[in-house]
C-alpha positions in Angstrom: -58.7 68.5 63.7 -61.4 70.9 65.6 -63.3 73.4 64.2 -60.9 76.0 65.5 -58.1 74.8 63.8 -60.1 73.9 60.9 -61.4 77.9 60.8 -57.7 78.7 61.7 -56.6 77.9 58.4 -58.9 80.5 56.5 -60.5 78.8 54.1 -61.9 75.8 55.1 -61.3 72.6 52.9 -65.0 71.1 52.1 -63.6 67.6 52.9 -62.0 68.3 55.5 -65.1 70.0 57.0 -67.6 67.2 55.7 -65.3 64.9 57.7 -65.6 67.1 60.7 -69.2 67.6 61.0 -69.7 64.1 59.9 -67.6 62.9 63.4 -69.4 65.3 65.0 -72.8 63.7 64.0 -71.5 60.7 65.1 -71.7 61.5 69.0 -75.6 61.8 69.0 -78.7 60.3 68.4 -81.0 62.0 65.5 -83.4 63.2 69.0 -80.2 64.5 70.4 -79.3 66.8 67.5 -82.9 67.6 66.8 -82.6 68.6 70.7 -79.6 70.8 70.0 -81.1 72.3 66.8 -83.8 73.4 68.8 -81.9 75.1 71.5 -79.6 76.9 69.0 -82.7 77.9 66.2 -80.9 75.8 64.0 -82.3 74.6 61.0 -81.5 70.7 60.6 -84.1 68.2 59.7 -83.7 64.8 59.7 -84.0 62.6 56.7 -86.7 60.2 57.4 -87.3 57.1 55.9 -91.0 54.8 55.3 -90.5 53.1 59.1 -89.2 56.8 60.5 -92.9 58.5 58.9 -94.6 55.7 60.2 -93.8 56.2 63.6 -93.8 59.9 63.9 -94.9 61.6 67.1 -95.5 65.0 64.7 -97.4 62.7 61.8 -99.2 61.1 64.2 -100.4 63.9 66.4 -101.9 65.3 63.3 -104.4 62.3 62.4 -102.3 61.9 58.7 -102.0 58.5 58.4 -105.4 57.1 57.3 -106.8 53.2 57.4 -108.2 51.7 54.7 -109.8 48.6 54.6 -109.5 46.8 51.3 -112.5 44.3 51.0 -110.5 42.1 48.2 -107.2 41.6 49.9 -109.0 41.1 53.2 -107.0 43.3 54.9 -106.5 47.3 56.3 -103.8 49.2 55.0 -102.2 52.3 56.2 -102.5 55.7 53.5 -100.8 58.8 53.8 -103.4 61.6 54.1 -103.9 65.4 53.9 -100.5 67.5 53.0 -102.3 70.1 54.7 -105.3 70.6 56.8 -108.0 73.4 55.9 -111.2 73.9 57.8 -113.0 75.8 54.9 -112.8 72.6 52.2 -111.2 69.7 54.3 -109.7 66.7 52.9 -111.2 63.6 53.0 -110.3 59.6 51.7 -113.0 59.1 48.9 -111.8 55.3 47.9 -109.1 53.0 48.4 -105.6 53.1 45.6 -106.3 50.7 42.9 -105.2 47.6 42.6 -102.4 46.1 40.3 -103.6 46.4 37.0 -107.2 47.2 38.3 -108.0 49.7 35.8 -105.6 48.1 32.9 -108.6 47.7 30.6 -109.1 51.6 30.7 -105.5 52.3 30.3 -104.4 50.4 27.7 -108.2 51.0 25.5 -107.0 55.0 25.7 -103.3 53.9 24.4 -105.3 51.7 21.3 -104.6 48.5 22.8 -107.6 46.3 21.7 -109.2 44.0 24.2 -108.0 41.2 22.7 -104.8 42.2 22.3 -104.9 43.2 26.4 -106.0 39.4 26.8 -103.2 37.9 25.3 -100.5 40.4 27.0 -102.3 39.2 30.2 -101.9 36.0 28.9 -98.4 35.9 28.4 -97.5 37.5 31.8 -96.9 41.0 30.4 -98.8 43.0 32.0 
């Protein structure tokens, strides 16, 4: 079925039109789409996944990803940065994301978790 015959029936059945614009998807590539989109000022975004964001022409062309070199694991790691960008208080990286269970002591004091108590959950693999 085309979308002619599919409009010709009056009201379109929503399965019948997922499967239709779901063959139609099909014939392209995500840049071919986003090229077609484009041309007709439609509104379709791709969904993009971790290795998609990573290598973004758009994210990248933007300075968002920041590196940031973690001293205890010996190694750099890539960080998302600013949502936005604003020249009268810009954004900036002010430390590294914590480690696993870097600030349990903290934490679990706040929840009434005694140090002791902390030592032996440690102890036993629970936290």
């Amino acid at each position: 079925m085309e979308l002619g015959e599919l409009l010709d029936e009056g009201e379109p059945d929503a399965d019948a039109a997922e499967d239709l614009f779901s063959r139609w998807l099909l014939r392209y590539t995500r840049e071919e789409i986003m090229q077609l989109a484009a041309e007709h000022g439609l509104m379709i975004f791709p969904v993009l996944n971790v290795p998609d964001n990573l290598t973004s022409k758009q994210l990248e062309s933007r300075g968002y990803w920041q590196k940031v070199r973690h001293e205890d694991i010996g190694a750099t790691v890539t960080y998302p940065g600013p949502p936005v960008r604003m020249s009268g208080t810009p954004w900036a990286m002010k430390c590294r994301a914590p480690g696993l269970g870097e600030h349990n002591a903290e934490v679990y004091g706040a929840l009434g978790v005694s140090q002791s108590d902390l030592a032996d959950l440690q102890t036993r693999g629970i936290v």
